[in-house]
Structures are given as structure tokens and as C-alpha cells.
N, CA, C and O atoms as CSV, one atom per row, in Angstrom:
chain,resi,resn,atom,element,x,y,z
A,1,UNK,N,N,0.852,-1.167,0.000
A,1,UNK,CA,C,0.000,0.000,0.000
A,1,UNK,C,C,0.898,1.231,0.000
A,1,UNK,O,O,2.010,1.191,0.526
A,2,UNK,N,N,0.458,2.233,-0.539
A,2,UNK,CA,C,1.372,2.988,-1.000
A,2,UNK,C,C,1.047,4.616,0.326
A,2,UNK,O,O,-0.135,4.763,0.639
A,3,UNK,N,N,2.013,5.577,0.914
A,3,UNK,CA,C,1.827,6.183,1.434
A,3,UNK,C,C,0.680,7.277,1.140
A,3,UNK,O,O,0.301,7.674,0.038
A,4,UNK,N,N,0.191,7.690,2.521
A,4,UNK,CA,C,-1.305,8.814,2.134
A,4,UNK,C,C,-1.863,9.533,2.884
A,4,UNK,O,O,-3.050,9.830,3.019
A,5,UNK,N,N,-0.443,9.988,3.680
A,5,UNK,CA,C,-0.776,11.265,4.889
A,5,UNK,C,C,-0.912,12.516,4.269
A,5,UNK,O,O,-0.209,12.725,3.280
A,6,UNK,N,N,-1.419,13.089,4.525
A,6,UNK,CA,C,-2.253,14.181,3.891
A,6,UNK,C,C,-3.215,14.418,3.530
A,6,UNK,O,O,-3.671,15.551,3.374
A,7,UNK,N,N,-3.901,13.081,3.250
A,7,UNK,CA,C,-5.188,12.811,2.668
A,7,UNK,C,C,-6.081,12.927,3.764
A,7,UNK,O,O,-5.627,12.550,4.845
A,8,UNK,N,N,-7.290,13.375,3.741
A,8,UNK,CA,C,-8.293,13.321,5.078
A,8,UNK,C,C,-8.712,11.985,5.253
A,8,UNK,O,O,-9.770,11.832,5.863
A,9,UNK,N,N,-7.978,10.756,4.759
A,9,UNK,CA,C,-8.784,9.080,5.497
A,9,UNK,C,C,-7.257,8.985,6.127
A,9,UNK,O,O,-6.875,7.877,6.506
A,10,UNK,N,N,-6.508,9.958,6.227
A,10,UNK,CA,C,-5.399,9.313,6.771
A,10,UNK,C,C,-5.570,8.796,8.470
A,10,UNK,O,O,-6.334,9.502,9.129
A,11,UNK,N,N,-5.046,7.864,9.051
A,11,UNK,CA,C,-4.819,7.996,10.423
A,11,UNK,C,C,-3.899,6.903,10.535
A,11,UNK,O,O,-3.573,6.089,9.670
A,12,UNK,N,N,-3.364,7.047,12.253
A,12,UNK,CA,C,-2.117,6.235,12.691
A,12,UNK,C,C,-2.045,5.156,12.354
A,12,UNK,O,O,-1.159,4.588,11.716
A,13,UNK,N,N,-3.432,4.619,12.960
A,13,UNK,CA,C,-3.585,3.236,12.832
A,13,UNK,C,C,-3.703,2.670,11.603
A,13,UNK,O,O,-3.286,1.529,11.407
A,14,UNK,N,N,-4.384,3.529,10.468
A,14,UNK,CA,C,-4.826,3.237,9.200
A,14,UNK,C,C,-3.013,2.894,8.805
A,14,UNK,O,O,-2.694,1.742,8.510
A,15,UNK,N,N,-2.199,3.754,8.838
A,15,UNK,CA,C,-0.548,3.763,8.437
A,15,UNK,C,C,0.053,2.803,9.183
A,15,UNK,O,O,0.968,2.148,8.685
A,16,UNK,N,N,-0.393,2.566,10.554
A,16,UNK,CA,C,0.655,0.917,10.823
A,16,UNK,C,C,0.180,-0.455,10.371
A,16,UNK,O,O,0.873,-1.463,10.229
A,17,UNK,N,N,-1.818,-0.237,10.066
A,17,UNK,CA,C,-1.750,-1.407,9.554
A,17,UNK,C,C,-1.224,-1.588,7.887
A,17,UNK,O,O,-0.634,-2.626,7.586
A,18,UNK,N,N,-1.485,-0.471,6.787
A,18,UNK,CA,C,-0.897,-0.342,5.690
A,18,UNK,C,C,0.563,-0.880,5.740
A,18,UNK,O,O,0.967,-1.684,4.900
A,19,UNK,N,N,1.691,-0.194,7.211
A,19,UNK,CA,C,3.264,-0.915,6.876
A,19,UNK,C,C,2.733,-2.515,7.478
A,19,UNK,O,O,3.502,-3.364,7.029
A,20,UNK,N,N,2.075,-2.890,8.008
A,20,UNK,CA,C,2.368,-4.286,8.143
A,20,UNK,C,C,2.114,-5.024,7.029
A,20,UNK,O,O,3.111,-5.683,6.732
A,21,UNK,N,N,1.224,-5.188,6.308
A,21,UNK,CA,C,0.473,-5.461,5.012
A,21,UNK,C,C,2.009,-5.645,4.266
A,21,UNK,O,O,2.494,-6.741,3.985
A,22,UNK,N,N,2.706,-4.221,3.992
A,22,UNK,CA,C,3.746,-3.978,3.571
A,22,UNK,C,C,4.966,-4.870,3.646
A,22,UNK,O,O,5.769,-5.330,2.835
A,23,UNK,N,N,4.785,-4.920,4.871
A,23,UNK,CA,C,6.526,-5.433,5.461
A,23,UNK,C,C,6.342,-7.145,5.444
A,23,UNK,O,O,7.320,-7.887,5.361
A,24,UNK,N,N,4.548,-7.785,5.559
A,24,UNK,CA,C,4.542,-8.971,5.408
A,24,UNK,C,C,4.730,-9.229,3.607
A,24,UNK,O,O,5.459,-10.149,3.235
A,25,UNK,N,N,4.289,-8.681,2.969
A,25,UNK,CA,C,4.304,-8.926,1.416
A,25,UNK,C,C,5.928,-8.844,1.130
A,25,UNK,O,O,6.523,-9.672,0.441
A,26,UNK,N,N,6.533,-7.739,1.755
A,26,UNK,CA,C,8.002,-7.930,1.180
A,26,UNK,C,C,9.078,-9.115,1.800
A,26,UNK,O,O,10.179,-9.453,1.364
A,27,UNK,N,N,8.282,-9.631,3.041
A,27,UNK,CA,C,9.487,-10.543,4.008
A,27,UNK,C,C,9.030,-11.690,4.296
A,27,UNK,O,O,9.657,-12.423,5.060
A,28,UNK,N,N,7.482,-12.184,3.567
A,28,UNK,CA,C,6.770,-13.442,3.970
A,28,UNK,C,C,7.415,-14.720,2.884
A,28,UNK,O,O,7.157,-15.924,2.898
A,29,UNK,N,N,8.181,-14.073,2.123
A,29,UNK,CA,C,8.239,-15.382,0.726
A,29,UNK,C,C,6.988,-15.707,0.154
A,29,UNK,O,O,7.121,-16.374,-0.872
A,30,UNK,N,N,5.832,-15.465,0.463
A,30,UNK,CA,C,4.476,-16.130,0.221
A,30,UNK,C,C,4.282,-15.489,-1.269
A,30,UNK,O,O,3.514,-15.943,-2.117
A,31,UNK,N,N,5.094,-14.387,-1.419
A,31,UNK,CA,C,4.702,-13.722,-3.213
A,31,UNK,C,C,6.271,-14.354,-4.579
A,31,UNK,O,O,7.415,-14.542,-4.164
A,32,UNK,N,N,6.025,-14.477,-5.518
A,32,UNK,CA,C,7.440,-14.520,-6.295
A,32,UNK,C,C,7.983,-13.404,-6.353
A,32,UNK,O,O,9.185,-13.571,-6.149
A,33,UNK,N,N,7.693,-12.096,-6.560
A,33,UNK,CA,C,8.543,-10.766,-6.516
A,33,UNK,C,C,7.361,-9.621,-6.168
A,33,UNK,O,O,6.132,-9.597,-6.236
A,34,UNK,N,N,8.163,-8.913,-5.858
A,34,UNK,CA,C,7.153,-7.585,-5.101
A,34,UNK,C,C,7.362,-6.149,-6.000
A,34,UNK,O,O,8.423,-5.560,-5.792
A,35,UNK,N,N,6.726,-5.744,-6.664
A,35,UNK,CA,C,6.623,-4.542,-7.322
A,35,UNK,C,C,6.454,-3.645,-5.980
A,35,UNK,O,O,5.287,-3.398,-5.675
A,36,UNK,N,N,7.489,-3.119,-5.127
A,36,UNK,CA,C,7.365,-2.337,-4.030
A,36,UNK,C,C,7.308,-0.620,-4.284
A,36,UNK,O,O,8.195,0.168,-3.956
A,37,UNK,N,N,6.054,-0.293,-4.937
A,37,UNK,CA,C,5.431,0.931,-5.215
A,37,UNK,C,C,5.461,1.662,-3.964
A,37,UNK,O,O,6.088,2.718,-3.873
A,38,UNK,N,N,4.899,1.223,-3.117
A,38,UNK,CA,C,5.681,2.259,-1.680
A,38,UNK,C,C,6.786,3.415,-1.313
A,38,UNK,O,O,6.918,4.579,-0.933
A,39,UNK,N,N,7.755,1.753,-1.866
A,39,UNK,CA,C,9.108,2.205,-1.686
A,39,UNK,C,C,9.802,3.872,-2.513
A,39,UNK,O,O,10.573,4.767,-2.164
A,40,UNK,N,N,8.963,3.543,-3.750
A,40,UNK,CA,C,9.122,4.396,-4.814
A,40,UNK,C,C,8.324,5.785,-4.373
A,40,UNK,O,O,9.064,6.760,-4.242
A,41,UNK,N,N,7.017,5.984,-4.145
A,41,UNK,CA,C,6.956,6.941,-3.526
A,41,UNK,C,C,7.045,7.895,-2.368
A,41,UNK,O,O,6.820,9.073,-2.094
A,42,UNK,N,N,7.590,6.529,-1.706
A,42,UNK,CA,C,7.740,6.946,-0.204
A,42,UNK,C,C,8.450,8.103,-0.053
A,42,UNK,O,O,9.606,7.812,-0.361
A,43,UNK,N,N,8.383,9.468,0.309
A,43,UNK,CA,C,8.863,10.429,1.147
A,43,UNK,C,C,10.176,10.362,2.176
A,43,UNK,O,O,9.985,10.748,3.329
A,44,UNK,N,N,11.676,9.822,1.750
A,44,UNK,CA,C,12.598,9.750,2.758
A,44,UNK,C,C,11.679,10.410,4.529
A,44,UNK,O,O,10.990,10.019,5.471
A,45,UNK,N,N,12.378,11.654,3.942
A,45,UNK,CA,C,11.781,12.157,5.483
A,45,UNK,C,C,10.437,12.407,6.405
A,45,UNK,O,O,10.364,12.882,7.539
A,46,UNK,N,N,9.645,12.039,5.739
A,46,UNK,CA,C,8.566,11.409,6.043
A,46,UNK,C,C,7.362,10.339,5.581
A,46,UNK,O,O,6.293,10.737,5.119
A,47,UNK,N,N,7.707,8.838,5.782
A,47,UNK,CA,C,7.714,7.833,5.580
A,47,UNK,C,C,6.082,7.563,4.854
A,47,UNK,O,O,5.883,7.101,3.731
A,48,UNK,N,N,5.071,7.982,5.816
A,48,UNK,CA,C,3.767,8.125,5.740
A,48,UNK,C,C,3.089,8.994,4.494
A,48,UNK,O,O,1.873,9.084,4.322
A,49,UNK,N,N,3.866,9.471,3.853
A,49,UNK,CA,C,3.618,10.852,2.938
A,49,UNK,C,C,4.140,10.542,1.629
A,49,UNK,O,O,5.355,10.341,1.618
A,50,UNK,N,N,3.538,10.450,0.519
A,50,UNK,CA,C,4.159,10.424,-1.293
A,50,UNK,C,C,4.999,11.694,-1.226
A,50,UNK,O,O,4.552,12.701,-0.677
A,51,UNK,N,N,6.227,11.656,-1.785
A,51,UNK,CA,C,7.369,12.664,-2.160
A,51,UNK,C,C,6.332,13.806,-2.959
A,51,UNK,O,O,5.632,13.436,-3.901
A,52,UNK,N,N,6.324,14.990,-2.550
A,52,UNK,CA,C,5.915,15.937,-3.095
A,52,UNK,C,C,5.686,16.450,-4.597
A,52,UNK,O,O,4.698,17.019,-5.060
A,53,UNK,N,N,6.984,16.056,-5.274
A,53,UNK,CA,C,6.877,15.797,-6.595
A,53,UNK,C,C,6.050,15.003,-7.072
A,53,UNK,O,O,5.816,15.181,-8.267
A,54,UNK,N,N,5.326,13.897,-6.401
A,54,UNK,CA,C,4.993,12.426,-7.081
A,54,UNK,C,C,3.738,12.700,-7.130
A,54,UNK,O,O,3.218,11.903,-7.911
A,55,UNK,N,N,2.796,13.586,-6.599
A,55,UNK,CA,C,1.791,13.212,-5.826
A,55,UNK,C,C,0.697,14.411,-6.601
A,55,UNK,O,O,1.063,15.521,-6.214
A,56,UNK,N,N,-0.440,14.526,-7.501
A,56,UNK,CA,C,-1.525,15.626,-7.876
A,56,UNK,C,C,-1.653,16.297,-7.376
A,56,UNK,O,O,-2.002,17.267,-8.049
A,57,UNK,N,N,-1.565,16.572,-5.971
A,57,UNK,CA,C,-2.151,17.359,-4.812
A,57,UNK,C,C,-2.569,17.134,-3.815
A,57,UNK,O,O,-2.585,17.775,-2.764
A,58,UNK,N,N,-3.113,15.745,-4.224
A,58,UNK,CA,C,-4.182,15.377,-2.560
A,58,UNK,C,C,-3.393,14.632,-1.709
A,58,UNK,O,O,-3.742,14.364,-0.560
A,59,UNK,N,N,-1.861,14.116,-2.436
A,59,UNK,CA,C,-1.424,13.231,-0.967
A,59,UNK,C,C,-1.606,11.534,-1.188
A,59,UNK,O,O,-1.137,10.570,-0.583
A,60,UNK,N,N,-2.641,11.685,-2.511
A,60,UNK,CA,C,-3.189,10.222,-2.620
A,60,UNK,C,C,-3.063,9.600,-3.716
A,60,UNK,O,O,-3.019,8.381,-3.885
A,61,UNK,N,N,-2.984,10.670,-4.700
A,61,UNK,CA,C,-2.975,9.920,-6.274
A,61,UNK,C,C,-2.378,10.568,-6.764
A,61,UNK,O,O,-2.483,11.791,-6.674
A,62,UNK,N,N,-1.037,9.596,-7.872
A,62,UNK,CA,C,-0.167,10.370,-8.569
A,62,UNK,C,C,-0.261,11.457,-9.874
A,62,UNK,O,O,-1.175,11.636,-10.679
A,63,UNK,N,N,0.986,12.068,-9.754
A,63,UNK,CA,C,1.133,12.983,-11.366
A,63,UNK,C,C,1.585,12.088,-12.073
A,63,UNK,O,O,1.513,10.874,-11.883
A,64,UNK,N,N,2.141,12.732,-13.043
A,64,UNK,CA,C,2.709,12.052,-14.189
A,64,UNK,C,C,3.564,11.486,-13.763
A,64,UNK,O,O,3.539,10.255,-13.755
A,65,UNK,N,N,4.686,12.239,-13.227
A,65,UNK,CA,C,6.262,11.994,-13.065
A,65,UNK,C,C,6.288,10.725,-12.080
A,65,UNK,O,O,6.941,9.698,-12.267
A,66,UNK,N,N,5.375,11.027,-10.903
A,66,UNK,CA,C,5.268,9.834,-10.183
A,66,UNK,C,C,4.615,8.261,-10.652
A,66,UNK,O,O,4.804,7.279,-9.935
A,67,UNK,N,N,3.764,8.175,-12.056
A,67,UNK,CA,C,3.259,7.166,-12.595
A,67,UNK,C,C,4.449,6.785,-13.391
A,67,UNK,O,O,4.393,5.641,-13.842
A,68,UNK,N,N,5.500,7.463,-13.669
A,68,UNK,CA,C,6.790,7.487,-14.555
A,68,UNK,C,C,7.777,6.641,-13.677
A,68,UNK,O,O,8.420,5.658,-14.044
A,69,UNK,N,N,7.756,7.341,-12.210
A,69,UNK,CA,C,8.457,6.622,-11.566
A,69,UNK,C,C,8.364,5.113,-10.826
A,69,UNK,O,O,9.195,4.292,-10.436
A,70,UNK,N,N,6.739,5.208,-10.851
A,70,UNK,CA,C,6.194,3.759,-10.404
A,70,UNK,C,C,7.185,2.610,-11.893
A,70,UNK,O,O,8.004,1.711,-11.700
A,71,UNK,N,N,6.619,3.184,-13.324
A,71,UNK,CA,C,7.071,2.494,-14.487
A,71,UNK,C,C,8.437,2.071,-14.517
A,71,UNK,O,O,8.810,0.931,-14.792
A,72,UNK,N,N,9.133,3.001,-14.234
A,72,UNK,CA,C,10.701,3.079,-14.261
A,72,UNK,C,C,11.155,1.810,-13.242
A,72,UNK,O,O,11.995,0.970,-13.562
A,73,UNK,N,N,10.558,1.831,-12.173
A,73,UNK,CA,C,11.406,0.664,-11.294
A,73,UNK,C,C,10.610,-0.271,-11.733
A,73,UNK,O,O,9.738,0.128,-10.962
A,74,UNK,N,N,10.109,-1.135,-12.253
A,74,UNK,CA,C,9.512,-2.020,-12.477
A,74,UNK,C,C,10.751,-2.871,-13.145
A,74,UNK,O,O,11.310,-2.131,-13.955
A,75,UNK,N,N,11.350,-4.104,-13.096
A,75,UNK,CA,C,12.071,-4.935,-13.639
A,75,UNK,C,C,11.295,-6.065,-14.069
A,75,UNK,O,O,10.642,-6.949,-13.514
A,76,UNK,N,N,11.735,-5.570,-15.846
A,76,UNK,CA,C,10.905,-6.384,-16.463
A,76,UNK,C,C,11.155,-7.685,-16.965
A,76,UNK,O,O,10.559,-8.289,-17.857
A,77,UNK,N,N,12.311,-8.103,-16.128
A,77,UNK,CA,C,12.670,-9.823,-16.666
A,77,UNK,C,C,11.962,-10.217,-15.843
A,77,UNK,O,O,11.809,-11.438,-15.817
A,78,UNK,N,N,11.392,-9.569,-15.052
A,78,UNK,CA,C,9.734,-10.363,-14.348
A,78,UNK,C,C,8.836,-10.954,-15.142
A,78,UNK,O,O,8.171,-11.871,-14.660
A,79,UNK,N,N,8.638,-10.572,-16.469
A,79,UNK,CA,C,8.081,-10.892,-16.989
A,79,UNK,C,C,8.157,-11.935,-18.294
A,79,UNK,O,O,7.279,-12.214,-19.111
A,80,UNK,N,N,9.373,-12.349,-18.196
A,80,UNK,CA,C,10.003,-12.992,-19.236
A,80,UNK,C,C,10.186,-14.957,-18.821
A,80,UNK,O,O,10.726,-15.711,-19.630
């Protein structure tokens, strides 16, 4: 799940259960590879929050550059 503080559904609890979700999909083995979209928009300095650049306005859904950047990390011998 991808960060969304700023948004008015945001809350604490809503954001620790989103990183658990998170941290089980990336560390359970239970998936073959993880397209970790999170990671990509995640906000260094604040974890809970899409990088300012990435984000339309609301905090919740991307611009361009950030749908660019979701594309860009994608490794596509995933698919091969």
C-alpha cells in the first residue's frame, strides 16, 4: 500500500496497519517478486507521505512523473 498522509482518510492506525500489510508482502516469501510501489513513492523524510513531486495534490494519487516513476522501477525480466 502505497503512502497517504495528507489525505483526510489518513490515520495512525490506518498507516501501521498499511506498513504491516507492507513489510509482510516484502518478508513473507508467500509472493514470487514484489513490485514495491511504496518504496518508490515513499517520502525519505517522512515515511507516511508520497514525495511531493509524485503526488496531484491530494497526498493520494499520482502525477505524471510519479506514474513514470512507479514504471521506471519495475524490472521487467519479471516478466520474461
Amino acid at each position: 500500500m502505497a503512502p497517504y498522509e495528507g489525505d483526510d482518510v489518513f490515520s495512525p492506525e490506518g498507516d501501521a496497519a498499511s506498513q504491516a500489510v507492507n513489510d509482510w508482502i516484502r518478508t513473507s516469501g508467500a509472493v514470487v517478486a514484489v513490485l514495491d510501489f511504496d518504496a518508490v513513492w515513499r517520502d525519505p523524510a517522512r515515511p507516511s507521505r508520497i514525495r511531493d513531486d509524485l503526488h496531484a495534490g491530494d497526498h493520494l494519487h499520482s502525477n505524471d512523473v510519479g506514474y513514470q516513476a512507479l514504471a521506471d522501477s519495475i524490472d521487467l525480466s519479471l516478466f520474461n
